[in-house]
C-alpha positions as CSV (number, residue, x, y, z in Angstrom):
1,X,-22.4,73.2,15.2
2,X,-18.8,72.6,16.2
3,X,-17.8,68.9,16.4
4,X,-17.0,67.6,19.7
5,X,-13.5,66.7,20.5
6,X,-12.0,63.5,21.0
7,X,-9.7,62.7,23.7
8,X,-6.7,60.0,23.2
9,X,-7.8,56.6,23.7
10,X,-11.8,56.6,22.6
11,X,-13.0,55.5,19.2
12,X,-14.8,58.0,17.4
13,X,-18.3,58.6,18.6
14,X,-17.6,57.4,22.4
15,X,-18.0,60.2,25.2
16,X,-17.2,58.0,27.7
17,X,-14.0,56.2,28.7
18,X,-14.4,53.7,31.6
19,X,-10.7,52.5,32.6
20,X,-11.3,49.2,34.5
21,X,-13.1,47.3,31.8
22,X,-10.0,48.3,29.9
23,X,-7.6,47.5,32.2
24,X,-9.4,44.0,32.3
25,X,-9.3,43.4,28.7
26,X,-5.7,44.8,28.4
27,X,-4.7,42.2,31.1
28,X,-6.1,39.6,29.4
29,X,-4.5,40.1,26.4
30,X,-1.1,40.2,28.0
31,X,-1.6,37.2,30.1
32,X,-3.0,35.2,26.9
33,X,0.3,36.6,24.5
34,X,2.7,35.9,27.5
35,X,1.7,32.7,27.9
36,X,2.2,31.7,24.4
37,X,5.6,33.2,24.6
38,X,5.0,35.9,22.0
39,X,6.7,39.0,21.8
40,X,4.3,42.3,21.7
41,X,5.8,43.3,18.4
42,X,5.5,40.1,16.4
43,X,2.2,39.8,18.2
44,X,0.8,43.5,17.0
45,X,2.2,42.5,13.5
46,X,0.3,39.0,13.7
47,X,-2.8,40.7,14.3
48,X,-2.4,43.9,11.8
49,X,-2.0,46.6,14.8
50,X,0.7,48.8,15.0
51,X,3.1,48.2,18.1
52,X,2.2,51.4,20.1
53,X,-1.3,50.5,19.7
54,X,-1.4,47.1,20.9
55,X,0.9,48.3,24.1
56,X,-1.9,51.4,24.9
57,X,-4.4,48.1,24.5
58,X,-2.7,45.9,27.2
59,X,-2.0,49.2,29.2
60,X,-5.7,49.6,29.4
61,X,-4.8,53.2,27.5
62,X,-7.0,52.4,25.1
63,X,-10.8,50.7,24.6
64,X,-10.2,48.5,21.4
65,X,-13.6,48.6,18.8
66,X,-15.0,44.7,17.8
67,X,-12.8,44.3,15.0
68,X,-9.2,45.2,16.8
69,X,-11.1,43.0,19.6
70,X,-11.8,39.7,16.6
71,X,-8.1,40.3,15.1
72,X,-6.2,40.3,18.7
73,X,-8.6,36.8,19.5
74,X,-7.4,35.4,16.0
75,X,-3.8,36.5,16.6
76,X,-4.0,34.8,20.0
77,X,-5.6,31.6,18.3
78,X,-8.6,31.9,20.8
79,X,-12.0,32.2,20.3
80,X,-13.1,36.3,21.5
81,X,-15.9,34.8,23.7
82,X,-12.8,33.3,25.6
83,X,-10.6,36.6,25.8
84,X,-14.4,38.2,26.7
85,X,-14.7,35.8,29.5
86,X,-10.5,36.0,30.8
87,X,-11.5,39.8,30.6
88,X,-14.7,39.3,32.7
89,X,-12.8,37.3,35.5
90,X,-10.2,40.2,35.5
91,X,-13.0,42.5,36.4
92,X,-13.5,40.2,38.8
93,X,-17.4,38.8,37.3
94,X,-17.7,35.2,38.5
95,X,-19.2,32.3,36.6
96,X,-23.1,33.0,36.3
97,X,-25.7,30.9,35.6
98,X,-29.4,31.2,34.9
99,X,-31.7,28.9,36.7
């Protein structure tokens, strides 16, 4: 059985690449680093990612696995549930509530 390939910007083992929830995450990230006044560079070293990485991240070139996700919300000093949520108004997923 030949192994399947994988194309640039999916982790191993995903066959699917969806770009706006990407987009949205990458966005956030930006927005969150930019408002702290951080460069990208010493941001990608502050979280353990290389440079090029981090920049295909906030391009929305690339769909980040949970622990990149945990060490850009650490190197941002924000919880993840908070970059999850600036990603989910990005994609443009108001406030919901169960009632």
């Amino acid at each position: 059985m030949q192994k399947p390939t994988i194309q640039p910007g999916r982790p191993a083992g995903t066959s699917t690449y969806e770009s706006e929830p990407a987009l949205a995450f990458g966005q956030a990230v930006r927005v969150a680093r930019v408002a702290q006044g951080i460069a990208q560079d010493e941001f990608a070293s502050r979280a353990g990612i290389s440079r090029s990485h981090m920049g295909k991240i906030e391009r929305g070139e690339h769909v980040p696995t949970l622990p990149v996700i945990l060490k850009i919300a650490m190197a941002l000093r924000i919880s993840a549930a908070d970059l999850m949520a600036a990603t989910e108004h990005y994609l443009g997923i108001g406030a919901r509530t169960d009632s």
